[in-house]
Structures are given as C-alpha cells and as structure tokens.
DSSP file (Angstrom, degrees, kcal/mol; ACC not computed):
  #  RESIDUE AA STRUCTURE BP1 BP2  ACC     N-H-->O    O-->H-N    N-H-->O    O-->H-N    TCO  KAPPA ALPHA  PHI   PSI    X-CA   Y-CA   Z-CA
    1    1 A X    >>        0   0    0      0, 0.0     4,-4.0     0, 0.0     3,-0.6   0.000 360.0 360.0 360.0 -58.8   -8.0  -56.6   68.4
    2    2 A X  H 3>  +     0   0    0      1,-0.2     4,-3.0     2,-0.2     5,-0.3   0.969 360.0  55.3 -64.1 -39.6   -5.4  -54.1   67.6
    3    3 A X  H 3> S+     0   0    0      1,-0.2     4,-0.6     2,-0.2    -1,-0.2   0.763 107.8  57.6 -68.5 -18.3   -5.0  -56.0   64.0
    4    4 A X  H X> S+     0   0    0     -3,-0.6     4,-1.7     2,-0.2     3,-0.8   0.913 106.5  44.2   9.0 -83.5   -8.9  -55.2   63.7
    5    5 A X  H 3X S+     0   0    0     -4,-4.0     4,-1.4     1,-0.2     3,-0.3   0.931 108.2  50.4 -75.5 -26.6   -8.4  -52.0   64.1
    6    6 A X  H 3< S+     0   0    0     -4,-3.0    -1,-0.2     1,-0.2    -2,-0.2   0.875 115.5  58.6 -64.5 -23.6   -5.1  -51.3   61.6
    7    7 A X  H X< S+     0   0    0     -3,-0.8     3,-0.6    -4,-0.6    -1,-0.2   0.787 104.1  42.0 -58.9 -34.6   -7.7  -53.3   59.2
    8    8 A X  H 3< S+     0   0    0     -4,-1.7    -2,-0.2    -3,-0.3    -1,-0.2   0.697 108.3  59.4 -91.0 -30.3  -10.5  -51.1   59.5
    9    9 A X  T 3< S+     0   0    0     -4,-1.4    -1,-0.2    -5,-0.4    -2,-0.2   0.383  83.8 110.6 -78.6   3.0   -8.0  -47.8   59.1
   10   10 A X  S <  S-     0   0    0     -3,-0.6     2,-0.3    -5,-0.1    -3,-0.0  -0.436  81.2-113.9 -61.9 163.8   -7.1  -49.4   55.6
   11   11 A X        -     0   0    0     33,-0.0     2,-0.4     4,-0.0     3,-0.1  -0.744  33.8-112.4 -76.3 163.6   -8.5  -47.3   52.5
   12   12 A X  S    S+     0   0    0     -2,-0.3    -4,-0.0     1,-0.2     0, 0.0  -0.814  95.7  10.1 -90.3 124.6  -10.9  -49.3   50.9
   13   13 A X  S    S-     0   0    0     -2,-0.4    -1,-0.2     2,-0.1     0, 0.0   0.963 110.2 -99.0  76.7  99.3   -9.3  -50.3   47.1
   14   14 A X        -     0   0    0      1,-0.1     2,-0.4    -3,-0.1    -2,-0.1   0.061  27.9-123.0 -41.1 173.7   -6.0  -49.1   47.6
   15   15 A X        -     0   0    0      1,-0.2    47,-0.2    -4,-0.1    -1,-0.1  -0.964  21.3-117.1-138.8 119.2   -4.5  -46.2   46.6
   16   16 A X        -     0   0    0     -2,-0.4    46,-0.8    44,-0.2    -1,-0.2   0.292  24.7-173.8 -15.0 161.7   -1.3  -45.8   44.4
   17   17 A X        +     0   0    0     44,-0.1     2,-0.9    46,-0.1    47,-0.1   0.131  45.6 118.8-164.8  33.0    1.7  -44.0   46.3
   18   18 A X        -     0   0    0      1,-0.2     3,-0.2     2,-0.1     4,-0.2  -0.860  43.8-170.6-101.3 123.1    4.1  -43.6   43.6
   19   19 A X  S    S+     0   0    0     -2,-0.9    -1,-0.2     1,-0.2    42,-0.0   0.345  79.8  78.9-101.2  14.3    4.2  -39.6   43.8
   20   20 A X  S    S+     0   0    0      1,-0.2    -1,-0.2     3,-0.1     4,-0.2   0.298  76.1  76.6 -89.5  -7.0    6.4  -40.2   40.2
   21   21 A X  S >  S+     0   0    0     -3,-0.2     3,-1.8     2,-0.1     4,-0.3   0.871  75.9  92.4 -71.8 -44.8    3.0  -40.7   38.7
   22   22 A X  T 3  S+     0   0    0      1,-0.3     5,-0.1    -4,-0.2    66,-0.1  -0.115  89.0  20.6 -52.8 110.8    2.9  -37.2   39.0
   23   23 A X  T 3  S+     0   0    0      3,-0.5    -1,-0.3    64,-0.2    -2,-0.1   0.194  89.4 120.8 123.9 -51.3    4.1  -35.4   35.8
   24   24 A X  S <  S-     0   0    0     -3,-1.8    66,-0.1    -4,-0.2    -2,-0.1   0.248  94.0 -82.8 -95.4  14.1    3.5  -38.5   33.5
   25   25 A X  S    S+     0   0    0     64,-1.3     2,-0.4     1,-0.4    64,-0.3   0.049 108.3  84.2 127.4 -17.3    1.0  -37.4   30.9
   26   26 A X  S    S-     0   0    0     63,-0.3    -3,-0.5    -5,-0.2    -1,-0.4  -0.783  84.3-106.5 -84.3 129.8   -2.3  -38.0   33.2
   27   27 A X  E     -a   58   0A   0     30,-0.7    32,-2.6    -2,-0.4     2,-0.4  -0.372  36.6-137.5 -52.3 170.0   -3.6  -35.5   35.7
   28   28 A X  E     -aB  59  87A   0     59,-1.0    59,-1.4    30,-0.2     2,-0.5  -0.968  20.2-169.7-131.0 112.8   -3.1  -36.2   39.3
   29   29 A X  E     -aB  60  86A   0     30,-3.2    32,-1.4    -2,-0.4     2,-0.3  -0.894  21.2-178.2 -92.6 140.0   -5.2  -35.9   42.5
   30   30 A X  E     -aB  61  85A   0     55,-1.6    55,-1.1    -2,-0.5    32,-0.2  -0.689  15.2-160.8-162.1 133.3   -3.1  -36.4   45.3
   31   31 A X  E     -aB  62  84A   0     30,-2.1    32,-4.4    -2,-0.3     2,-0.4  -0.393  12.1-140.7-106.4 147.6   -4.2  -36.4   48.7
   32   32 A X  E     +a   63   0A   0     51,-3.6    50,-1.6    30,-0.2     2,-0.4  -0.840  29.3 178.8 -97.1 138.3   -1.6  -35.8   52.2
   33   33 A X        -     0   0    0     30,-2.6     2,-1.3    -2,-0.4    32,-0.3  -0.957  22.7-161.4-152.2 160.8   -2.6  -38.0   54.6
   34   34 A X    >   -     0   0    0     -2,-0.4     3,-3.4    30,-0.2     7,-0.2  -0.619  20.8-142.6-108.2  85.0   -0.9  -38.6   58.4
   35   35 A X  T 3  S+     0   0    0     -2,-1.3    -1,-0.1     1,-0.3    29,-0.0   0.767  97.0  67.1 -41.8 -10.4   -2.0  -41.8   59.8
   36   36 A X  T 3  S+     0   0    0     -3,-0.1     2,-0.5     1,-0.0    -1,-0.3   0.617  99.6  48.8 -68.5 -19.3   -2.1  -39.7   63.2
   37   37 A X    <   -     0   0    0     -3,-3.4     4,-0.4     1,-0.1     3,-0.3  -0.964  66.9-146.2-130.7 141.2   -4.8  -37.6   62.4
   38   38 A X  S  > S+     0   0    0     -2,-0.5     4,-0.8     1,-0.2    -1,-0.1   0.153  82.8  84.4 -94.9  12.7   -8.2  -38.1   61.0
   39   39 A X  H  > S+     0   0    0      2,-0.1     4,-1.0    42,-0.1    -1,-0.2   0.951  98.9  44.7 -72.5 -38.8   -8.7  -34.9   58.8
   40   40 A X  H  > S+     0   0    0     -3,-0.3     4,-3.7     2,-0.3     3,-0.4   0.923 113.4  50.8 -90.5 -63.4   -6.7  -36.8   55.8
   41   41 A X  H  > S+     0   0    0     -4,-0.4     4,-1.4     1,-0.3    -1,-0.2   0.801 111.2  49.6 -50.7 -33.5   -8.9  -40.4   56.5
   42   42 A X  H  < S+     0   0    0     -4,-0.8     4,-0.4     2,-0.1    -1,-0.3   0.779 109.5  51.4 -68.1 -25.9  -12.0  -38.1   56.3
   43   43 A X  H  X S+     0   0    0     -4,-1.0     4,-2.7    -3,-0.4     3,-0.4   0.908 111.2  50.3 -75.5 -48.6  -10.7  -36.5   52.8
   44   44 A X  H  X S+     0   0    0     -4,-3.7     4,-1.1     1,-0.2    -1,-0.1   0.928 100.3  58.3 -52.7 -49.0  -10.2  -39.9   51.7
   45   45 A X  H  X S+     0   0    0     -4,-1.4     4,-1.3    -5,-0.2    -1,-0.2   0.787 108.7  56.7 -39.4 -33.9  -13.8  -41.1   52.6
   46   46 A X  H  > S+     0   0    0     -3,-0.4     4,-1.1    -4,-0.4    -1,-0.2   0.994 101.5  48.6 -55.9 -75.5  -14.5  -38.4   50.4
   47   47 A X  H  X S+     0   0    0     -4,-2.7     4,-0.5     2,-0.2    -2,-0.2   0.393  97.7  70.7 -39.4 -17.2  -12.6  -39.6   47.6
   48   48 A X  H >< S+     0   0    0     -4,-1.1     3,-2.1    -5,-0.3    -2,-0.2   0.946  95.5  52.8 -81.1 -67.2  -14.1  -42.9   47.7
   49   49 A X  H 3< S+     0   0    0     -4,-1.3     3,-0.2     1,-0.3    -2,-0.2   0.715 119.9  29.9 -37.1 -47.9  -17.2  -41.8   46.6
   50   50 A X  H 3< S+     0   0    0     -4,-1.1     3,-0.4     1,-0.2    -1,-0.3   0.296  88.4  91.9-129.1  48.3  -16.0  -40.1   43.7
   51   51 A X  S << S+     0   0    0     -3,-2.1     4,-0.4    -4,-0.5    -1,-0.2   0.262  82.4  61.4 -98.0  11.2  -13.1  -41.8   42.5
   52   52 A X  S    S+     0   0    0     -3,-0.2    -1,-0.2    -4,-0.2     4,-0.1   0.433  96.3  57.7 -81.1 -31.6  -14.9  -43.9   40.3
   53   53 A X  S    S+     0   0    0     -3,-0.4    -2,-0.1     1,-0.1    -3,-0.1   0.268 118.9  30.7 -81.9  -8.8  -16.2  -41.4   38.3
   54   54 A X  S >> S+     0   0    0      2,-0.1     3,-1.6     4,-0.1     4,-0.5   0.560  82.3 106.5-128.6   2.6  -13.2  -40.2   37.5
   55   55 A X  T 34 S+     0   0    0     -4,-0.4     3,-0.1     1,-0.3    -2,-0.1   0.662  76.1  69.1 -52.5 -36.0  -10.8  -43.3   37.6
   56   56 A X  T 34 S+     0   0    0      1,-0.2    -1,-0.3    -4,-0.1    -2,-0.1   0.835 115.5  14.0 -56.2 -44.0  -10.7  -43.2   33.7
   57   57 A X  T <4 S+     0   0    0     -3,-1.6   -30,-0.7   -31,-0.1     2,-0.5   0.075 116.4  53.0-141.8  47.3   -8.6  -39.8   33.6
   58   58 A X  E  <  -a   27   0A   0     -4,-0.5     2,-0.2   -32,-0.1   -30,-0.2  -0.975  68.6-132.7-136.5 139.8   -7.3  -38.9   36.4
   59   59 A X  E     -a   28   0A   0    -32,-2.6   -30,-3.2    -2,-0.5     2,-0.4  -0.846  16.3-151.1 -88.7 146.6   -4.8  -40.8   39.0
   60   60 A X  E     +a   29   0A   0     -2,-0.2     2,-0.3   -32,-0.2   -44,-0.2  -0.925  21.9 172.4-110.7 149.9   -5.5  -40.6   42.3
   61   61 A X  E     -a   30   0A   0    -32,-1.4   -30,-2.1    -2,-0.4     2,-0.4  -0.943  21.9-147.4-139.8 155.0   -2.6  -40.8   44.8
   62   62 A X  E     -a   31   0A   0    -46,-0.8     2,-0.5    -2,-0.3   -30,-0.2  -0.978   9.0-148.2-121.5 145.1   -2.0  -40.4   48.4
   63   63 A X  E     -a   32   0A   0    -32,-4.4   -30,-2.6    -2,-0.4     2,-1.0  -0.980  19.0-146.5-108.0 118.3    1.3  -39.1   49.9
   64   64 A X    >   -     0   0    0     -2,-0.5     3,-1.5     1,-0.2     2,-1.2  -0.577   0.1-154.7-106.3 103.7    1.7  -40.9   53.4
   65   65 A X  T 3  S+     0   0    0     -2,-1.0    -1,-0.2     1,-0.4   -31,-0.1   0.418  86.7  77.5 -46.3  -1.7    3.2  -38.5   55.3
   66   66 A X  T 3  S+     0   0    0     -2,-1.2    -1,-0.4   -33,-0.3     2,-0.2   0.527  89.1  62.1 -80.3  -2.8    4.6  -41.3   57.3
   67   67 A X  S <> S-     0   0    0     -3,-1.5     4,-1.3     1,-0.1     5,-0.2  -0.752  89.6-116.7-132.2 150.9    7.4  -42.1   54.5
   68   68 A X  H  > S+     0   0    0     -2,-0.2     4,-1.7     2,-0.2     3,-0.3   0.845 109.5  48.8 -50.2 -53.1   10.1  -39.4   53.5
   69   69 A X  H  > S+     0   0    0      2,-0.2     4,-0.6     1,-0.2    -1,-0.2   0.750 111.7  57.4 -77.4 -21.4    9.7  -38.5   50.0
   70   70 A X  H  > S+     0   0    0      2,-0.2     4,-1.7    -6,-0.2    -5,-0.2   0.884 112.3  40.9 -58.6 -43.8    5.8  -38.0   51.0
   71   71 A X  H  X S+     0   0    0     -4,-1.3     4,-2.0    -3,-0.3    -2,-0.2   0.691 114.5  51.2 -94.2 -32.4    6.8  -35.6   53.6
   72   72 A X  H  X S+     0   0    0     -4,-1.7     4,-0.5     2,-0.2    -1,-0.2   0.661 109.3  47.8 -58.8 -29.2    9.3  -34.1   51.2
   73   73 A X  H >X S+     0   0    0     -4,-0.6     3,-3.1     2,-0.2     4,-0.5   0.821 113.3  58.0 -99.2 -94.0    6.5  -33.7   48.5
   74   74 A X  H 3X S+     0   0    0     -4,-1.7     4,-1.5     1,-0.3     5,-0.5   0.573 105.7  45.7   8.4 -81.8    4.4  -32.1   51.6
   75   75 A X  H >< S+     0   0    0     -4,-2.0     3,-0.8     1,-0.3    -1,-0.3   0.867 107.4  52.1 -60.3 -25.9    6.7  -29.7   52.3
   76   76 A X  H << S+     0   0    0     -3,-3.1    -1,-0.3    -4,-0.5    -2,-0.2   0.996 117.7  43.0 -63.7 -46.9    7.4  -28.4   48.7
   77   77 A X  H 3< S-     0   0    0     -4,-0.5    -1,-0.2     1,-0.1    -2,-0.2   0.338 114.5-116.4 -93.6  11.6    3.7  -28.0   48.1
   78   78 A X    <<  +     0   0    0     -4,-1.5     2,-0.4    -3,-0.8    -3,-0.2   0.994  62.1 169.9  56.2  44.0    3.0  -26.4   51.7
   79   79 A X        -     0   0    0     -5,-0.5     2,-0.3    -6,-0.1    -1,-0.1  -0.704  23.0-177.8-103.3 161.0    0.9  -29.5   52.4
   80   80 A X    >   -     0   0    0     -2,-0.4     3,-1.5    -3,-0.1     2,-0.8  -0.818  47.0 -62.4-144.4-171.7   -0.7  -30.9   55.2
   81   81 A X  T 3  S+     0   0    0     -2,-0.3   -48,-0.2     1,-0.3   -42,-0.1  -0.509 124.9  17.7 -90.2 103.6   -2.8  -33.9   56.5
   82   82 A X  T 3  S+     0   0    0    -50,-1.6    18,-0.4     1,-0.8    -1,-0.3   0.351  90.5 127.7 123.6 -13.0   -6.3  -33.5   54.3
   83   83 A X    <   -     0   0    0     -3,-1.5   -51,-3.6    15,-0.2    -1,-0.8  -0.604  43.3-164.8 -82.7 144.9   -4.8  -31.3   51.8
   84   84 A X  E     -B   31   0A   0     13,-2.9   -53,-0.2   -53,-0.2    14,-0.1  -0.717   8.3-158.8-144.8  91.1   -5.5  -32.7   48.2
   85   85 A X  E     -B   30   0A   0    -55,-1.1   -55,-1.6    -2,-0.2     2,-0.6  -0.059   6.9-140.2 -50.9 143.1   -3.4  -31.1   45.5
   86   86 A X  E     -BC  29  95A   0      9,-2.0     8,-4.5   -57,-0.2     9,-1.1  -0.944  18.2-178.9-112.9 109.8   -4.2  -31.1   41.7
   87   87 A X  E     -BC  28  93A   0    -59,-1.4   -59,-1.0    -2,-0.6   -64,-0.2  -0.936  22.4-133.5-107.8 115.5   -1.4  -31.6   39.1
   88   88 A X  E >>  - C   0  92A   0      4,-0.8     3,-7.4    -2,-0.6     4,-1.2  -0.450  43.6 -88.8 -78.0 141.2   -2.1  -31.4   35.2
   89   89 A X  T 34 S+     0   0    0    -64,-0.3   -64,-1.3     1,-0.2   -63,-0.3   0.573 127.2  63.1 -21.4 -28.1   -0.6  -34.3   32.9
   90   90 A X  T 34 S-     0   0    0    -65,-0.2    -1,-0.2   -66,-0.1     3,-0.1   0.291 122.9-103.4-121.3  -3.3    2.9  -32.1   32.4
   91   91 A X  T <4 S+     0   0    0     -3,-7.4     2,-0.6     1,-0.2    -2,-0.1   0.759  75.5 145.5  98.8  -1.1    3.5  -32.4   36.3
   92   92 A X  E  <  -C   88   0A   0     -4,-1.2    -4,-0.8   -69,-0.1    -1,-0.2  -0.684  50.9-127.0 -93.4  87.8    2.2  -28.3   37.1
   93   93 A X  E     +C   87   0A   0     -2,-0.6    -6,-0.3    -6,-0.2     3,-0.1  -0.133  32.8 176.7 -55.4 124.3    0.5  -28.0   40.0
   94   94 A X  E     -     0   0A   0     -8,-4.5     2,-0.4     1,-0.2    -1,-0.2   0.728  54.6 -13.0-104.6  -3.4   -2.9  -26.3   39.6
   95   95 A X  E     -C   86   0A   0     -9,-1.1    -9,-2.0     2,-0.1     2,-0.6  -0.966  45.8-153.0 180.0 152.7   -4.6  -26.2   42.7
   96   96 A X        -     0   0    0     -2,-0.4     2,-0.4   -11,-0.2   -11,-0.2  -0.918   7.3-158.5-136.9 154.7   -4.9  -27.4   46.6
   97   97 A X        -     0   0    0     -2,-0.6   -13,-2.9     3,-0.0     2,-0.5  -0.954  13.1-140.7-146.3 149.7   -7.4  -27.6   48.4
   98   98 A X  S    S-     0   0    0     -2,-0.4   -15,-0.2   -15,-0.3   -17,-0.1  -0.932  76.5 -34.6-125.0 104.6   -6.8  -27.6   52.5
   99   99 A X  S    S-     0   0    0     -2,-0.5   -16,-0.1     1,-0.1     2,-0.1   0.569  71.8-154.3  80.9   9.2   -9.5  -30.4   54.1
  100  100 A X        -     0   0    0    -18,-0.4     6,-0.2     1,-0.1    -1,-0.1  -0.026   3.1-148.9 -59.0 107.9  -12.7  -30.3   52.1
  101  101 A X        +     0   0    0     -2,-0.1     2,-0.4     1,-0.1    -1,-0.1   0.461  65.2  24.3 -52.3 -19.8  -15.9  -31.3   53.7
  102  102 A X    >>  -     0   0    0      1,-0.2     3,-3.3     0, 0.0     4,-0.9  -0.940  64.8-120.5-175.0 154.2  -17.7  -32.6   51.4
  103  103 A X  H >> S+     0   0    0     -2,-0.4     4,-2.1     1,-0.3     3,-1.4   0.760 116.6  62.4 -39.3 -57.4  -18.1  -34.6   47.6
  104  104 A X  H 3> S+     0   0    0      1,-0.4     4,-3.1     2,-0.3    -1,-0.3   0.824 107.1  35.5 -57.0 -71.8  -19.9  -31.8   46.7
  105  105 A X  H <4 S+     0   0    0     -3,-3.3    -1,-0.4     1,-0.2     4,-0.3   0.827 120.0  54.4 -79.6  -6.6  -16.8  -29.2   47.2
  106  106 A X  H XX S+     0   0    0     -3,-1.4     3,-1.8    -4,-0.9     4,-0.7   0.982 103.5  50.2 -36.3 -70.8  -14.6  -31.8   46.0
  107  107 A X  H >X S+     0   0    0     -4,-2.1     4,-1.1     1,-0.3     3,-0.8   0.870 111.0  51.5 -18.5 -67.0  -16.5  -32.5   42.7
  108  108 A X  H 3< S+     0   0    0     -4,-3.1     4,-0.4     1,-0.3    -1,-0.3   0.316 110.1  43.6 -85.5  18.8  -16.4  -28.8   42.0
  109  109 A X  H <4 S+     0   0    0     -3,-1.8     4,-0.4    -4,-0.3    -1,-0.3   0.351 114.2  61.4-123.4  -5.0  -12.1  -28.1   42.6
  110  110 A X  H <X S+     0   0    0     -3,-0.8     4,-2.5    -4,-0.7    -2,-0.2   0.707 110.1  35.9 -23.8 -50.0  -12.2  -31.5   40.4
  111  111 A X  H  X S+     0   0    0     -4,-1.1     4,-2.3     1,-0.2    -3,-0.1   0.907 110.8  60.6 -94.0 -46.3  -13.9  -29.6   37.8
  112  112 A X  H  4 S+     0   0    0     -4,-0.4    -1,-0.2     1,-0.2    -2,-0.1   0.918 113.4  33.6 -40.3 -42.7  -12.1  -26.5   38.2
  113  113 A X  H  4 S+     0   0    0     -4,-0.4    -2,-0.2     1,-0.2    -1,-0.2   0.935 131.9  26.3 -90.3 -24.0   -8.7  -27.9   37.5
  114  114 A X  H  < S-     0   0    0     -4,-2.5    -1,-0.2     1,-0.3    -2,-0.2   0.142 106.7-113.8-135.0  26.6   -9.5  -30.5   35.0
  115  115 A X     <        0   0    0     -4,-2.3    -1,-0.3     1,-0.2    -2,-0.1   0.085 360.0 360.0 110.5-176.5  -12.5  -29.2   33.4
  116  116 A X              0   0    0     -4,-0.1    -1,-0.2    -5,-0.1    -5,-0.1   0.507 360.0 360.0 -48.0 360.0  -16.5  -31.1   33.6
C-alpha cells in the first residue's frame, strides 16, 4: 500500500535534476518542489501539460528540495516549493514565478522569458 502510494506521487516521464544544465547553452525551466507539500506537485501537473510543447528548446528541471545542492539552489534564488524559475541559455536568471495556477499563466511567463 504505502509503495502504491510513493508510485502514484512519481512525476509522470521524469524530470532531469541536474541543476548544471542550467547555464549550458539551452534555456531552463526549473521548478522547486518539496515532497512535503503539494503546492510544487500541483506546479508540476501543470508542467505536464505543457512540457511537450516546449521539450524541443527548453529543459525542464526540478530542484528536489529534499537533496542539498537543490536547497542550496533554493536559497540563492529565494525559492520555495511551487516556485518555477526561468534561466536563458548563458545561465541568467530571467524570471520566477511563485505557484502558478494554471497552464494558461504558465504558458504566458513561458512566453515572456523566452519569447512565442
């Protein structure tokens, strides 16, 4: 039962968690997420929907706040569980977003940092 439920808390199609991607000529999404808390697993839900549409040039990444250098990349960027930061290829962070409810404001701080 309990391995049930740590199955069902997986993300669906993993998600990278090498935060050294960051930086390395690609943009970067990359979402904090807390296995304690369910704002971060809701962000993600998010991100399934439209990570597909953008898998070609952008990475998407998770920092799992459960590991050190995740909580270490947290804290420089004043992140928190649900927050999903925007980095341009050269490693410059352009933008956070805190929690975002829904594809819809995703999409459009998608478009903001890295264009249509």
């Amino acid at each position: 039962l309990v391995g049930g439920f740590i199955w069902s808390q997986l993300p669906r199609g993993a998600y990278p968690t090498d935060l050294s991607r960051i930086g390395a000529g690609r943009p970067a999404v990359v979402l904090a997420h807390d296995a304690n808390y369910v704002g971060g697993m809701e962000v993600m839900e998010l991100m399934n929907v439209i990570r597909g549409d953008y898998a070609e040039r952008v990475e998407f990444l998770v920092a799992h706040l459960g590991m050190q250098d995740a909580r270490d990349f947290a804290n420089l960027h004043a992140a928190s569980d649900g927050s999903v930061l925007f980095f341009a290829g050269d490693g410059r962070r352009v933008s956070v977003l805190h929690q975002p409810r829904s594809v819809g404001e995703l999409r459009q701080a998608l478009a903001q940092a890295f264009g249509p």
